[in-house]
N, C-alpha and C positions, 0 to 999 in steps of 0.2 A: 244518348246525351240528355241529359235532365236540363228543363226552362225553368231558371226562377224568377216570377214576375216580384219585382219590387211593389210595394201596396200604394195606388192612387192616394188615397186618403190613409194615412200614417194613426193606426188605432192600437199602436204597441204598448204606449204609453199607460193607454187606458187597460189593458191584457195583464199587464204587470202589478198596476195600481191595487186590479181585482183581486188577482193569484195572493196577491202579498195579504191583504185585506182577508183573505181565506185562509190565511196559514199556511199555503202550500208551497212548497219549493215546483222549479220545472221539472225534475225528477219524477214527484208524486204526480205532477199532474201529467207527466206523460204515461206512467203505469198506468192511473183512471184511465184514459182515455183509450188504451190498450187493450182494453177490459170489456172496454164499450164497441171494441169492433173494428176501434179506427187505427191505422199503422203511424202513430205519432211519436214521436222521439225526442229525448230533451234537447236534444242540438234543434229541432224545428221548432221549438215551443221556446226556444231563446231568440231563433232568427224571426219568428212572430214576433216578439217582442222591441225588435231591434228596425221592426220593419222593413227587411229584408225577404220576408217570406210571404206569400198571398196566402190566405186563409179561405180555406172551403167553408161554404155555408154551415155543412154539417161538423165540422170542426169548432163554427163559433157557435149552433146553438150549444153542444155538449159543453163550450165551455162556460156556458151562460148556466148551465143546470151545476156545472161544478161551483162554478164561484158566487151559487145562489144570486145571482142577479139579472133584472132584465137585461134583454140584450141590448136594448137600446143605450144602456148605459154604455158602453162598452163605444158610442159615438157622441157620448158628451164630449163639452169645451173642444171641440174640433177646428182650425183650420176650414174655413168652407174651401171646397174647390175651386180655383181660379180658371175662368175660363181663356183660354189661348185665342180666341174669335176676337177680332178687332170689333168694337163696336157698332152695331149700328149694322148688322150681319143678321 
């Protein structure tokens, strides 16, 4: 039975923003990353995007080499995380 963690902080947005920005559909960029070693598939590289999927570190440096950008960009304009602790904890 396969776990899919839904993503804490929601960075699909910005996944998409890049990919598109790059020219590439999630087709190509699932080949690239195919290529590169890693078992990715355009159904996972859409549910990346949808925030649906947790993303392996080594999935998001390759995609950072793909879509020629720092990684960090890929957590701009974010949502900060809210924390669930009553204050004063």
């Amino acid at each position: 039975m396969e776990n899919k963690l839904k993503q804490d902080v929601p960075i699909g947005h910005n996944l998409k923003k890049f990919r598109q920005k790059a020219g590439l559909s999630q087709e190509s960029v699932a080949a690239k990353l195919q290529t590169m070693g890693l078992d990715i598939h355009q159904k996972i590289i859409s549910e990346m995007e949808l925030g649906t999927y947790s993303i392996r570190i080594s999935v998001l440096l390759a995609l950072a080499e793909l879509y020629d950008t720092p990684i960090q960009d890929f957590f701009a304009d974010l949502d900060r995380y809210k924390e669930t602790v009553p204050p004063g904890r």
